[in-house]
C-alpha positions as CSV (number, residue, x, y, z in Angstrom):
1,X,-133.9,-86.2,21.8
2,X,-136.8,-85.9,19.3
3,X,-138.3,-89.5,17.9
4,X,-139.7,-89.9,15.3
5,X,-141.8,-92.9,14.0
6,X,-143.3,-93.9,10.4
7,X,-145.2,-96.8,9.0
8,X,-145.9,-97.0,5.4
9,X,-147.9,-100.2,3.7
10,X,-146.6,-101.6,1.0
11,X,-147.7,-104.2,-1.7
12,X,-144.4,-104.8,-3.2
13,X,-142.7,-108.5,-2.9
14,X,-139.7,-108.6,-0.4
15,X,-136.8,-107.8,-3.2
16,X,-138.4,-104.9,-4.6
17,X,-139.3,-103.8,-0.6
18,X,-135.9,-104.3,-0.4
19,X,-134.5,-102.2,-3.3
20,X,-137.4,-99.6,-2.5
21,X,-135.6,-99.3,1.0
22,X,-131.9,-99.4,-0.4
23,X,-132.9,-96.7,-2.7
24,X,-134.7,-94.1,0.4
25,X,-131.3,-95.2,1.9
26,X,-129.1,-94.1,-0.9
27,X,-131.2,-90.3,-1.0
28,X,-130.7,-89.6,3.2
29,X,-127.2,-90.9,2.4
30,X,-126.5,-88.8,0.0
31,X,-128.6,-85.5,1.3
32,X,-127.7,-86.1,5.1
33,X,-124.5,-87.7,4.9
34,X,-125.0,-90.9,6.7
35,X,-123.5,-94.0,6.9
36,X,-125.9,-97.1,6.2
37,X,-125.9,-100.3,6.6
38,X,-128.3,-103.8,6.3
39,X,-128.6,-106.1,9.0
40,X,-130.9,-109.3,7.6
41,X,-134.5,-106.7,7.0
42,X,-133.0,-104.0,8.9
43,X,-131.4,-101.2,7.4
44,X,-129.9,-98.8,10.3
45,X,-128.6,-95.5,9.5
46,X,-126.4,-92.9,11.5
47,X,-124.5,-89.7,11.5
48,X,-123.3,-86.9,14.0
49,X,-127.4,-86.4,16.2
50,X,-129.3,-88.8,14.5
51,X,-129.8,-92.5,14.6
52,X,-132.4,-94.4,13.3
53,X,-133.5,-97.7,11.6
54,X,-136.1,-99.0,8.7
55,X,-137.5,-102.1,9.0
56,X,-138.7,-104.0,6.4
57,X,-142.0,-106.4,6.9
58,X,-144.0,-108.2,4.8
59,X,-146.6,-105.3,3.8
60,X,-144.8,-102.3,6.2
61,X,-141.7,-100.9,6.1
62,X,-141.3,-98.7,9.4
63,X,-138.9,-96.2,10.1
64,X,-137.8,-94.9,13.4
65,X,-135.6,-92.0,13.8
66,X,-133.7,-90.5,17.2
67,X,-133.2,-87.0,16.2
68,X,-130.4,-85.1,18.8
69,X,-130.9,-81.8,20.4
70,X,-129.3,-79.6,17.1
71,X,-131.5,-81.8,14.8
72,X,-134.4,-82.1,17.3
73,X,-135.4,-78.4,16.4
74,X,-136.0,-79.3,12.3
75,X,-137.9,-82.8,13.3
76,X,-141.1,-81.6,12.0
77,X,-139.6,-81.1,8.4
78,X,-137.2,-83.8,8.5
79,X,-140.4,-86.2,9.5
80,X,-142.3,-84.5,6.5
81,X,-139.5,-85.2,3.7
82,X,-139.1,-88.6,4.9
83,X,-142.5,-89.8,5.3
84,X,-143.4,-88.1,1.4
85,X,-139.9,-90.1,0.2
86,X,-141.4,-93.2,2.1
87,X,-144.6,-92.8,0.6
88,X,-143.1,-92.2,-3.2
89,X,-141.0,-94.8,-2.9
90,X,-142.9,-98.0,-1.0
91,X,-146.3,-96.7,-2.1
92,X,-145.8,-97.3,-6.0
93,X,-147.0,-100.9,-6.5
């Protein structure tokens, strides 16, 4: 199992933190095929080999990913494309 682990700041007010994460949510969705769903400022995700969760705090939103052993071998690129979506998405005040 690879893990991976990012932290982006943010300056946005909870609602649009929120929306900024329901919209990263809607892309891996839609590229990665997962189901996702909120729990209060929790968003978990999941498919077939990965897992994972983005959390949602006051000036951070943090993402943490368990990658399984088919996945494990791209985590390197799939912790690239998500941190550059985190950062377009959460970093745009």
């Amino acid at each position: 199992m690879a893990d991976i682990n990012i932290v982006q700041d943010h300056q946005l007010t909870p609602k649009k933190a929120r929306e900024a994460a329901q919209k990263v949510a809607e892309e891996m969705a839609a590229e990665f095929d997962m189901e996702c769903k909120w729990e209060g400022d929790v968003l978990h995700f999941e498919r077939s080999g990965v897992a994972g969760s983005l959390t949602l705090h006051k000036h951070q939103a943090q993402m943490e990913i368990k990658l399984g052993f088919l996945f494990s071998a791209f985590s390197s690129k799939i912790e690239s494309k998500v941190a550059e979506n985190m950062r377009k998405v959460f970093g745009a005040a």
